[in-house]
Backbone of each chain as nested JSON, in Angstrom:
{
  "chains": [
    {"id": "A", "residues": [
      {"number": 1, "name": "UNK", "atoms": {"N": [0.831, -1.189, 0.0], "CA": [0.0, 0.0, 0.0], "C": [0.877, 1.254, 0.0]}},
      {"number": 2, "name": "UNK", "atoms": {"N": [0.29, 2.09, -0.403], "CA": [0.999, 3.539, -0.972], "C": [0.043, 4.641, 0.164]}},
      {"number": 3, "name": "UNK", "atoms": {"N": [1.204, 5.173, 0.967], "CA": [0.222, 6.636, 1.343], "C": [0.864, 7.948, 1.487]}},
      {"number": 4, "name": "UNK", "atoms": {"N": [0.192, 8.873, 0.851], "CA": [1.136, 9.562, 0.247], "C": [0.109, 10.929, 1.425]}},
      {"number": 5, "name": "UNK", "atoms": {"N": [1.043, 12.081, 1.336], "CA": [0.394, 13.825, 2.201], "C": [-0.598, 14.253, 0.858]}},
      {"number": 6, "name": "UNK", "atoms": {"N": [-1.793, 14.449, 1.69], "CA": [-2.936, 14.912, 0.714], "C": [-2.436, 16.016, -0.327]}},
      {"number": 7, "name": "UNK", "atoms": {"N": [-3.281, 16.464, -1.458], "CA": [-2.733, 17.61, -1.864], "C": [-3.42, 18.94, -1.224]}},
      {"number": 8, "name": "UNK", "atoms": {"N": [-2.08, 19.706, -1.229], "CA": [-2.613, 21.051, -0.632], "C": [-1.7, 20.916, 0.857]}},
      {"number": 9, "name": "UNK", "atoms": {"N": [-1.513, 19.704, 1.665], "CA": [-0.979, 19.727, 2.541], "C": [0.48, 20.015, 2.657]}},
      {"number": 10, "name": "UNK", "atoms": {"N": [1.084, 20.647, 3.651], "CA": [2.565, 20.792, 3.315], "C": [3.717, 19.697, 3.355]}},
      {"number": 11, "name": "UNK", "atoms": {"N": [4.557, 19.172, 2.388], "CA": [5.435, 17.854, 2.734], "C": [7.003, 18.547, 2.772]}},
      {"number": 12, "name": "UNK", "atoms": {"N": [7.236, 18.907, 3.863], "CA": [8.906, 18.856, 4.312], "C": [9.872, 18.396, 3.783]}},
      {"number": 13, "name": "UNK", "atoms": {"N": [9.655, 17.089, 3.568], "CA": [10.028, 15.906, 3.366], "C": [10.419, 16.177, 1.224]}},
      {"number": 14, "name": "UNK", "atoms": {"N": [9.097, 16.153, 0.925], "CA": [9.282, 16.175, -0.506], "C": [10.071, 18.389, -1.071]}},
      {"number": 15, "name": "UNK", "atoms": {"N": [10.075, 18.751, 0.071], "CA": [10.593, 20.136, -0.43], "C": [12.124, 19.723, -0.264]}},
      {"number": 16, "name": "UNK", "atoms": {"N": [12.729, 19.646, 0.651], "CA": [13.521, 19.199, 0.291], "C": [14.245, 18.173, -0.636]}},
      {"number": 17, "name": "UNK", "atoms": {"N": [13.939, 17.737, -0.879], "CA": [14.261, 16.621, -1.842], "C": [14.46, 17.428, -3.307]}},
      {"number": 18, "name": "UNK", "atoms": {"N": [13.163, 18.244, -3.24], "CA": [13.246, 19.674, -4.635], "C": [14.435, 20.286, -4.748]}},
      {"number": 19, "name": "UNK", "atoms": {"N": [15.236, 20.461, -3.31], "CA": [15.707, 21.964, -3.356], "C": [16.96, 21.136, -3.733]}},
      {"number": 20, "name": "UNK", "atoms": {"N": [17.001, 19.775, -3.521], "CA": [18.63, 19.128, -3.321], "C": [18.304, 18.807, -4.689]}},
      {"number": 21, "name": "UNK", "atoms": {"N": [17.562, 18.287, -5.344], "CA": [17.557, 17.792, -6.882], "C": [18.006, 18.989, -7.46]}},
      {"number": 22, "name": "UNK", "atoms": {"N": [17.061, 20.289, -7.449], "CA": [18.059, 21.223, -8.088], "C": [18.904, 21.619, -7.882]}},
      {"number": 23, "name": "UNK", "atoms": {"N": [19.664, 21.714, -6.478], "CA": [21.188, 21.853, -6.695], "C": [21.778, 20.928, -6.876]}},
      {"number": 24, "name": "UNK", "atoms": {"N": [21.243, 19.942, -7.567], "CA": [21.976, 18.9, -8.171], "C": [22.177, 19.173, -9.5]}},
      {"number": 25, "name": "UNK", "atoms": {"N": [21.375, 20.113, -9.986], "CA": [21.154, 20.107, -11.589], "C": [19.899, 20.13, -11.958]}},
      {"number": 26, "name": "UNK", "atoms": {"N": [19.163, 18.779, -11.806], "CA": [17.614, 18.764, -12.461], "C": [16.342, 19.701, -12.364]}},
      {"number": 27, "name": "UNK", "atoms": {"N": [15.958, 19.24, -13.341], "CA": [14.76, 20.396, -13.325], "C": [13.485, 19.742, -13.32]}},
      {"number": 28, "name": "UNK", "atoms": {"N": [13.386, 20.22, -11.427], "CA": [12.013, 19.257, -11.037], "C": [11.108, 20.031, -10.816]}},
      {"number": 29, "name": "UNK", "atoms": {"N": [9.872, 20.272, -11.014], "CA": [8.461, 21.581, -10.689], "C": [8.445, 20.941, -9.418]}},
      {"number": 30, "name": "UNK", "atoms": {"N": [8.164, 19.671, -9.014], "CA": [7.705, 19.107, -7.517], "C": [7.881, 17.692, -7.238]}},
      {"number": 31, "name": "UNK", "atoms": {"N": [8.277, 17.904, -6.053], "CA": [8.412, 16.559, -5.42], "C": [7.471, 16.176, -4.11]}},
      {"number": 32, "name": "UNK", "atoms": {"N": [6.801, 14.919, -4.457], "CA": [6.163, 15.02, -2.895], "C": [6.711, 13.167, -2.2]}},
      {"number": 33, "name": "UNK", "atoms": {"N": [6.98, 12.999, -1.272], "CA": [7.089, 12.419, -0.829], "C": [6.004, 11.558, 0.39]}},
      {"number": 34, "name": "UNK", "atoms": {"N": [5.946, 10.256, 0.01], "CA": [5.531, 9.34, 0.569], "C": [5.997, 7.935, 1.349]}},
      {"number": 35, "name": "UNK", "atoms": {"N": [5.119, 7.066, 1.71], "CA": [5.434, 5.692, 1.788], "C": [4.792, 4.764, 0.76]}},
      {"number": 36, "name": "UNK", "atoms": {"N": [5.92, 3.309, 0.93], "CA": [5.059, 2.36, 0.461], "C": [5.272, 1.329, 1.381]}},
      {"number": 37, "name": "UNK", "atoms": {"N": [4.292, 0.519, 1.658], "CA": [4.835, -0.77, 2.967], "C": [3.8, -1.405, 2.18]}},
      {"number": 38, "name": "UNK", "atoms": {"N": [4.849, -2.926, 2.061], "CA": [4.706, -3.928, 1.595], "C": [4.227, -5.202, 2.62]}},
      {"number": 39, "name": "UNK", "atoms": {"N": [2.906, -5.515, 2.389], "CA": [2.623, -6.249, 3.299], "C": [2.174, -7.908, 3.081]}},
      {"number": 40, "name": "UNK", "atoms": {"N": [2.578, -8.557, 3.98], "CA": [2.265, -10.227, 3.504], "C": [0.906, -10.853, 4.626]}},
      {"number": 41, "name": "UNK", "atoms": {"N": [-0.117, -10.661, 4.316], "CA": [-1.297, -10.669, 4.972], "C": [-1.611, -12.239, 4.519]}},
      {"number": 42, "name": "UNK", "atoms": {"N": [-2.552, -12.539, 5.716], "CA": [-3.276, -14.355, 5.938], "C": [-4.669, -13.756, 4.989]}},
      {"number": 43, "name": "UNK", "atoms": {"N": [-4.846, -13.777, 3.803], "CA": [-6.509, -13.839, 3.431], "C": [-6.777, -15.146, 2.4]}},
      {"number": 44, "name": "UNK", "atoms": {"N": [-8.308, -15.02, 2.512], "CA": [-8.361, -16.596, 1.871], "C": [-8.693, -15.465, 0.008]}},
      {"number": 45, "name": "UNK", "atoms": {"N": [-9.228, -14.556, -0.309], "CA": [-9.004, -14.045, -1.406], "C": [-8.435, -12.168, -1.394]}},
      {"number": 46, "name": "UNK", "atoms": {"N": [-8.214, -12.325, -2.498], "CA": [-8.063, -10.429, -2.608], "C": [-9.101, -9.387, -2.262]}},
      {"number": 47, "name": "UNK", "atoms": {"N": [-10.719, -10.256, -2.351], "CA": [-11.25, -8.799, -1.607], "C": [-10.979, -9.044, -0.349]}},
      {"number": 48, "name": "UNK", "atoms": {"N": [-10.78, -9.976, 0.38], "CA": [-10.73, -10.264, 2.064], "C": [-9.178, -9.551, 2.241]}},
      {"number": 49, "name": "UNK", "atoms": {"N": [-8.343, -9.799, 1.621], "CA": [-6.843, -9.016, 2.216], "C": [-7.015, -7.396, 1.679]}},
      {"number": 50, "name": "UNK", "atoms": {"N": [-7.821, -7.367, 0.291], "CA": [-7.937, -5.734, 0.598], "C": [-8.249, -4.863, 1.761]}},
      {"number": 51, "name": "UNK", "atoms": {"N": [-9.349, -5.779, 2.007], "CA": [-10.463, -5.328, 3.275], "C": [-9.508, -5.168, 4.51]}},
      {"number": 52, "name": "UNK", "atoms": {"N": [-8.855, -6.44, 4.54], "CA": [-7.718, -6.166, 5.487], "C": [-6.699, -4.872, 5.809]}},
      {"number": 53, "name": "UNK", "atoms": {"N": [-5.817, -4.733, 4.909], "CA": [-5.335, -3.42, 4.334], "C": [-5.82, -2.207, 4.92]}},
      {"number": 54, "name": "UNK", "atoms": {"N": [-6.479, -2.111, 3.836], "CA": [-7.804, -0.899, 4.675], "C": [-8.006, -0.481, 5.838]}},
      {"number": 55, "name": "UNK", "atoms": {"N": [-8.326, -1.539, 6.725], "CA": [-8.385, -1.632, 8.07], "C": [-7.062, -1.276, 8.394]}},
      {"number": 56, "name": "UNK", "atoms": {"N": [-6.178, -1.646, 8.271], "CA": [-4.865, -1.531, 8.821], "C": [-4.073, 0.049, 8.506]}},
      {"number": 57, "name": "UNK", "atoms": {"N": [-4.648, 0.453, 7.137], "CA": [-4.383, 2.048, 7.147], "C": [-5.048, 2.648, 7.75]}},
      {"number": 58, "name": "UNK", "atoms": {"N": [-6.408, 2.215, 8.084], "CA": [-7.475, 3.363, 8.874], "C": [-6.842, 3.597, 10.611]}},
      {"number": 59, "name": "UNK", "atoms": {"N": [-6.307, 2.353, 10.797], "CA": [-5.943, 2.044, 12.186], "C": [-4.3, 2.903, 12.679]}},
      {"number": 60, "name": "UNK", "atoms": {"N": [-3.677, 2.087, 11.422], "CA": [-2.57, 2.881, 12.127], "C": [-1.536, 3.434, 11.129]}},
      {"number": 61, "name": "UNK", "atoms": {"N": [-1.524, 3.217, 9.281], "CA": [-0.631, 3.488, 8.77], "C": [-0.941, 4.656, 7.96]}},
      {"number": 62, "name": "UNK", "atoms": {"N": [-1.988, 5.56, 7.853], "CA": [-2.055, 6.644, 7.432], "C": [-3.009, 7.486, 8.845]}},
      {"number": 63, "name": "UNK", "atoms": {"N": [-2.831, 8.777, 8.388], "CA": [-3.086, 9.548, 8.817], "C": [-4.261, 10.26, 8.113]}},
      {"number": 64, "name": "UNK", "atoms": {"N": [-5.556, 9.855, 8.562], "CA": [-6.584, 10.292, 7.658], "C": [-6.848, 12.197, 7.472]}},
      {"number": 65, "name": "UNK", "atoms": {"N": [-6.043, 12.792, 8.073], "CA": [-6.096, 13.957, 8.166], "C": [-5.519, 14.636, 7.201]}},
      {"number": 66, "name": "UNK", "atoms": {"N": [-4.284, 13.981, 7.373], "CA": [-3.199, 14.811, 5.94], "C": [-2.719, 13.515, 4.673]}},
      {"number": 67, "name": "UNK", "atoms": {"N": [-2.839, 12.467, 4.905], "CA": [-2.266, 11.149, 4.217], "C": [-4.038, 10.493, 2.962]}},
      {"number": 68, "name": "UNK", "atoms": {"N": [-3.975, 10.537, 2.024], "CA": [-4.336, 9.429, 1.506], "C": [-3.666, 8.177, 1.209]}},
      {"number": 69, "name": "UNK", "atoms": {"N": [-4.231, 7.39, 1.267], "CA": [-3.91, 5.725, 1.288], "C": [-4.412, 5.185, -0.347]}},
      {"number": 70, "name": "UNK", "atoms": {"N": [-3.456, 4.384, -0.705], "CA": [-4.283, 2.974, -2.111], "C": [-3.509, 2.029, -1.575]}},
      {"number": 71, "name": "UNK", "atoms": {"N": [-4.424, 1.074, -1.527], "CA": [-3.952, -0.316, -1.71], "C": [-3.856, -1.357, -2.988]}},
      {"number": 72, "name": "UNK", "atoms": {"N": [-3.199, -1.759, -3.371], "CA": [-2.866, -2.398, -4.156], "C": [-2.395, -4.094, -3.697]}},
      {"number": 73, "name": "UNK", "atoms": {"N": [-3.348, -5.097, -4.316], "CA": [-2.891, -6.425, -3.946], "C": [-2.644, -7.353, -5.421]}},
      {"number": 74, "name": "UNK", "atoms": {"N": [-1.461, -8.399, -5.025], "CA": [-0.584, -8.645, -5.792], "C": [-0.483, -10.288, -5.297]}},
      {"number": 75, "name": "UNK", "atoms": {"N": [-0.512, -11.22, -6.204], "CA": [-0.614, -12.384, -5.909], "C": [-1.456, -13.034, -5.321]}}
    ]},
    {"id": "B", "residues": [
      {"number": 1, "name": "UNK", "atoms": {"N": [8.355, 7.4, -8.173], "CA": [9.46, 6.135, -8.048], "C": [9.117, 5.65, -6.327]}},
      {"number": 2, "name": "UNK", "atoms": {"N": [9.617, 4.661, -6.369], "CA": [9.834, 3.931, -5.127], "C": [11.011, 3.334, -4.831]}},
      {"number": 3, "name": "UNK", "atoms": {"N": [11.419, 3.246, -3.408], "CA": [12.471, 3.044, -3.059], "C": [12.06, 1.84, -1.565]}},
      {"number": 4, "name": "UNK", "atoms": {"N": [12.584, 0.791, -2.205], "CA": [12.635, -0.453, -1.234], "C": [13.883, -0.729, -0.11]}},
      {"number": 5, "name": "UNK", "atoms": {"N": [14.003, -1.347, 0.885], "CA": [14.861, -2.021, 1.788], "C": [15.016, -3.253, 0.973]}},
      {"number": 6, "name": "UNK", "atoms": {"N": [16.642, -3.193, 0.297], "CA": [16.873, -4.573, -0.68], "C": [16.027, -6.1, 0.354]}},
      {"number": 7, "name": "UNK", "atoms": {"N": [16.272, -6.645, -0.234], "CA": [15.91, -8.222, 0.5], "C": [17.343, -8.773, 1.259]}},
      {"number": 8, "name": "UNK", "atoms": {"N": [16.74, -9.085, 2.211], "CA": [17.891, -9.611, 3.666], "C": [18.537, -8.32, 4.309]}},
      {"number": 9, "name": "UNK", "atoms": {"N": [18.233, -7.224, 3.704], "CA": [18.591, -5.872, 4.907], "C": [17.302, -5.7, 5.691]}},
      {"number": 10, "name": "UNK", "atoms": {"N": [18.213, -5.446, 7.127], "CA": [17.34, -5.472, 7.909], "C": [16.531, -4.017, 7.937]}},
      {"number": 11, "name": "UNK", "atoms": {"N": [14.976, -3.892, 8.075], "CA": [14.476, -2.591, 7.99], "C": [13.254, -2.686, 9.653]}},
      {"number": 12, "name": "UNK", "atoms": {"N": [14.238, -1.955, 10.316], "CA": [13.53, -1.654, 11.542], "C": [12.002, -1.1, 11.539]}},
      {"number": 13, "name": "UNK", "atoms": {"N": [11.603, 0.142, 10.951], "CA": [10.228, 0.538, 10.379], "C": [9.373, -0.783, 10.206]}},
      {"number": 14, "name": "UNK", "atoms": {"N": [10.001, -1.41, 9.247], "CA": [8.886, -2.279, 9.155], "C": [8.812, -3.162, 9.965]}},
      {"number": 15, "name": "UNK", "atoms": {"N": [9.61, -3.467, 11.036], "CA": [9.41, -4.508, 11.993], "C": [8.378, -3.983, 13.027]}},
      {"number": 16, "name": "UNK", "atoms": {"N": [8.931, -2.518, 13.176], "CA": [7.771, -1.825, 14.08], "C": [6.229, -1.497, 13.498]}},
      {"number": 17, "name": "UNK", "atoms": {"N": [6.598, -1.636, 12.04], "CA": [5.01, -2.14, 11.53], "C": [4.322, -3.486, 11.867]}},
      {"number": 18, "name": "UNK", "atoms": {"N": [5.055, -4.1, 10.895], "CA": [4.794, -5.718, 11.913], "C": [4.315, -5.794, 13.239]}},
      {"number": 19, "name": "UNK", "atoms": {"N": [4.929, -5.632, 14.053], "CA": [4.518, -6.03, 15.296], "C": [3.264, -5.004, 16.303]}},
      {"number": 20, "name": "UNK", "atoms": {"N": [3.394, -3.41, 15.338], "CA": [2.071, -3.097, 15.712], "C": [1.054, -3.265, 15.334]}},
      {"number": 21, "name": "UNK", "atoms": {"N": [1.019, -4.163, 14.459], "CA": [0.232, -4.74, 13.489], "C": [-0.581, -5.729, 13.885]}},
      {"number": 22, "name": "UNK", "atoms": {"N": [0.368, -7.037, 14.591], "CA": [-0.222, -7.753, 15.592], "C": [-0.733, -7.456, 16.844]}},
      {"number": 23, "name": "UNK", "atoms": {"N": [-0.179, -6.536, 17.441], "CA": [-0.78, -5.628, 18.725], "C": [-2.515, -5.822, 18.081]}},
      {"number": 24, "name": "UNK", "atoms": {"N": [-2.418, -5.046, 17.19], "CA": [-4.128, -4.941, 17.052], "C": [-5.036, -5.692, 16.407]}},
      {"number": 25, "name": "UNK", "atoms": {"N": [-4.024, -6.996, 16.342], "CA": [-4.964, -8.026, 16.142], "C": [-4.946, -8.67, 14.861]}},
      {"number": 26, "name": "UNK", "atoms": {"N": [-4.023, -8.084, 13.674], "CA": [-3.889, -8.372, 12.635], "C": [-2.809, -9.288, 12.372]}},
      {"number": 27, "name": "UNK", "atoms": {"N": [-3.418, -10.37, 11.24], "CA": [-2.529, -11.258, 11.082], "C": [-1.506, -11.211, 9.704]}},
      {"number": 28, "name": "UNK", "atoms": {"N": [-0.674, -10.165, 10.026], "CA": [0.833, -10.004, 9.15], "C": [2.093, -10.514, 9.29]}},
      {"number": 29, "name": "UNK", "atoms": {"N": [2.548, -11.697, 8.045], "CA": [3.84, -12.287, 7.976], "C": [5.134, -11.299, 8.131]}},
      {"number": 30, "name": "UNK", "atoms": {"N": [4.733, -10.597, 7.15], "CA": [5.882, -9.183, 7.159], "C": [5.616, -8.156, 6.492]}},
      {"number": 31, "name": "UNK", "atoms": {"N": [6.033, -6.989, 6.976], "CA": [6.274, -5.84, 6.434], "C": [7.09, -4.897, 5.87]}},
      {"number": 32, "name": "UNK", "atoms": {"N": [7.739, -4.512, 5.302], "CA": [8.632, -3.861, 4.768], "C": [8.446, -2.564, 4.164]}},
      {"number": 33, "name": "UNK", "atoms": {"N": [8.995, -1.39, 4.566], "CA": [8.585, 0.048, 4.522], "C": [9.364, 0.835, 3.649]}},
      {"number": 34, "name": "UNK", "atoms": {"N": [9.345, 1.479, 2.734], "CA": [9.761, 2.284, 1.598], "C": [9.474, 3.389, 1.58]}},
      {"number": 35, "name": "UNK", "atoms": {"N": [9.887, 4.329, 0.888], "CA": [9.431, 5.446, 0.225], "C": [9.044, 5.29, -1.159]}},
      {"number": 36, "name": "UNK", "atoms": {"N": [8.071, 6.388, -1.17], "CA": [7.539, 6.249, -2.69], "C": [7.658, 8.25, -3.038]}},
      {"number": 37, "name": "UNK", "atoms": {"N": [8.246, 8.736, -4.17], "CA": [8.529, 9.701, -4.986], "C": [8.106, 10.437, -5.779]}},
      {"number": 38, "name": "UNK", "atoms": {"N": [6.73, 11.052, -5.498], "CA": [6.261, 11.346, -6.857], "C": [7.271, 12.679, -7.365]}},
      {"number": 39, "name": "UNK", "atoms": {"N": [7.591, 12.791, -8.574], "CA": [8.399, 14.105, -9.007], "C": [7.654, 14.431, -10.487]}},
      {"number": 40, "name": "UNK", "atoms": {"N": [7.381, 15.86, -10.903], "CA": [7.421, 16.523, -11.741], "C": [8.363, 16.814, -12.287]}},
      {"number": 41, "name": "UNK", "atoms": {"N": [8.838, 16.322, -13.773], "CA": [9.879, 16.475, -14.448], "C": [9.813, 16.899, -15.388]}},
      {"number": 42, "name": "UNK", "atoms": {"N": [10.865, 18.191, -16.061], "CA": [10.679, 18.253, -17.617], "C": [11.48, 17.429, -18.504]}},
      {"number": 43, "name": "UNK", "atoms": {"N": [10.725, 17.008, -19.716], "CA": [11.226, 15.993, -20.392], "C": [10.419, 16.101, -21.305]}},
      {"number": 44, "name": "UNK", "atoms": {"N": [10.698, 15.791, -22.603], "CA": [10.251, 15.589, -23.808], "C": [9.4, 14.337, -24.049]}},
      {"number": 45, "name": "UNK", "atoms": {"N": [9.592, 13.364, -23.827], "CA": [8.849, 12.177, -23.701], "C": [9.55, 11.25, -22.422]}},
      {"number": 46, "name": "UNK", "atoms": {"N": [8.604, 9.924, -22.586], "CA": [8.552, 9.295, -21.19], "C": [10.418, 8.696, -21.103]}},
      {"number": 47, "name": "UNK", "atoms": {"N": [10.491, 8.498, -22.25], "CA": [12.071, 7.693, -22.171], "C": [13.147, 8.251, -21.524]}},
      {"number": 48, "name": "UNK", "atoms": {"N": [12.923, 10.16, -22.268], "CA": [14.246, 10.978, -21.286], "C": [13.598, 10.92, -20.385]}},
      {"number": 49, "name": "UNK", "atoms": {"N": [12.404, 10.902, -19.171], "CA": [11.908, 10.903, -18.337], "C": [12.624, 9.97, -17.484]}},
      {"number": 50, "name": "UNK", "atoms": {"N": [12.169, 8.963, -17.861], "CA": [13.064, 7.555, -17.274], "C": [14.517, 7.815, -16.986]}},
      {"number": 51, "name": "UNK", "atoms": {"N": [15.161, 8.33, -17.656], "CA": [16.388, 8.174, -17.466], "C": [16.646, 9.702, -16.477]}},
      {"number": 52, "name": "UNK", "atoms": {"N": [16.058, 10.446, -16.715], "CA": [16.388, 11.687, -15.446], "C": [15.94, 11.157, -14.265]}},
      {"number": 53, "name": "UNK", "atoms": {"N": [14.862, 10.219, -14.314], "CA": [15.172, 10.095, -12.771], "C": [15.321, 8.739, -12.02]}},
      {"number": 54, "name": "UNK", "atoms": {"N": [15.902, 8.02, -13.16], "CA": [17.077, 7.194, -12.435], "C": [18.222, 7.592, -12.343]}},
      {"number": 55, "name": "UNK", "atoms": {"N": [18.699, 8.812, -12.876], "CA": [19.314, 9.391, -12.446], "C": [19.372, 10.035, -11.169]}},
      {"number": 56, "name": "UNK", "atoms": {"N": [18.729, 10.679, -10.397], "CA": [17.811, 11.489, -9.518], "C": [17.77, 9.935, -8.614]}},
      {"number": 57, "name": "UNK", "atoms": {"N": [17.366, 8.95, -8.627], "CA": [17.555, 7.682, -7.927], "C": [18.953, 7.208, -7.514]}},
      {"number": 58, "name": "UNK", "atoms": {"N": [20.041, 7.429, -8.361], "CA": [21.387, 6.995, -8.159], "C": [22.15, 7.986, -7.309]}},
      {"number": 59, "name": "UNK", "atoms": {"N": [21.435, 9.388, -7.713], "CA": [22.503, 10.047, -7.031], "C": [22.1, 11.087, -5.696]}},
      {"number": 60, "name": "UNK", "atoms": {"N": [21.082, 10.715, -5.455], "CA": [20.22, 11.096, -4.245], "C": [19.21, 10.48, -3.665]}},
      {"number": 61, "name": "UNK", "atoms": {"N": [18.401, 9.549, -4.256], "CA": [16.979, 9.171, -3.565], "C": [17.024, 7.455, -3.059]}},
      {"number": 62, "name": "UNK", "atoms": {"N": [17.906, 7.389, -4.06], "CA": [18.261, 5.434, -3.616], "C": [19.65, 5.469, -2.728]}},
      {"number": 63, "name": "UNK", "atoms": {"N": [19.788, 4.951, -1.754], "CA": [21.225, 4.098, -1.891], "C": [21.667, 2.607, -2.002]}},
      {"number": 64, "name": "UNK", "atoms": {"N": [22.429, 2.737, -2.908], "CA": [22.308, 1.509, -3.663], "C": [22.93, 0.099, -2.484]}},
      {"number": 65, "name": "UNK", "atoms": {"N": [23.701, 0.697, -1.905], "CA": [24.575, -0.655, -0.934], "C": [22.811, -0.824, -0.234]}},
      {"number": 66, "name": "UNK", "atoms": {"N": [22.026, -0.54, 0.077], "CA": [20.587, -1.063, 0.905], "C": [19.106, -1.206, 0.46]}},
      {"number": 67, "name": "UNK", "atoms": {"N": [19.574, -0.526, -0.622], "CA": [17.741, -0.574, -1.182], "C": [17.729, -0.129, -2.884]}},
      {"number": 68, "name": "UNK", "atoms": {"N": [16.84, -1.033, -3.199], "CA": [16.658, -0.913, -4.556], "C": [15.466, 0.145, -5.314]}},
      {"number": 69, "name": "UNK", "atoms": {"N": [15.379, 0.326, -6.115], "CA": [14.388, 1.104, -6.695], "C": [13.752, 1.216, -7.992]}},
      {"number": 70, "name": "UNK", "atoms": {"N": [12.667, 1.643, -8.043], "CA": [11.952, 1.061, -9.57], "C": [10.994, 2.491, -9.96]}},
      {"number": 71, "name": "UNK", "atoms": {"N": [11.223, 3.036, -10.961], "CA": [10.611, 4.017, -11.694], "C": [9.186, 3.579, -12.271]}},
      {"number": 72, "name": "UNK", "atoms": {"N": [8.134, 4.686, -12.472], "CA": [7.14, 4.096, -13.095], "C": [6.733, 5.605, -13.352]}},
      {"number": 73, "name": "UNK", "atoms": {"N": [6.184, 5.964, -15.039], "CA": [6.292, 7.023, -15.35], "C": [4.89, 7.006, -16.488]}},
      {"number": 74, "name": "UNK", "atoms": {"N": [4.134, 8.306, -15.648], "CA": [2.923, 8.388, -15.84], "C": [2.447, 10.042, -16.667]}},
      {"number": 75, "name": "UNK", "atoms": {"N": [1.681, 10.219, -17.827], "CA": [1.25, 10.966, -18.137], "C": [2.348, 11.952, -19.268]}}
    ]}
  ]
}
């Protein structure tokens, strides 16, 4: 799952990263920075481990305030 | 882009995902925690795209002795 700072919210994190890419050289308009955590969940199908997921960003891996969340399941 | 904890490095984050994970009841094998990159780039098409920011991956956003990384280039 991917959760990234809403838009509009401020990311620290991804400004910097701007300011060092261009004094690196490149020419970036924006950077925003996120997570991704890769998870190996017990479900018997993909909507049951989505569902899982979900639960598990609502609970504790995003921040419903400033963070949107996607989950994505794989295998 | 995204940026992984190679395989067999140890990534503390995600252990402390893991195990708060089970705290609340959820049943997770493992976790493993990354960053994910979105960047605005100028580029002519997706190909120089690709290559500016694996560039931008090699020489600031990845390090290569611990974690790997994979581009994916949209719009």
């Amino acid at each position: 799952m991917l959760v990234r700072p809403k838009p509009g919210i401020l990311d620290p994190q991804g400004k910097a990263v701007e300011n060092s890419l261009r004094h690196l050289g490149f020419s970036v308009s924006e950077a925003r920075v996120g997570k991704v955590v890769d998870l190996e969940v017990d479900a018997s199908d993909s909507t049951e481990a989505r569902a899982q997921v979900e639960r598990m960003c609502e609970q504790l891996l995003a921040n419903p305030l400033i963070e949107s969340f996607e989950v994505e399941i794989h295998g």
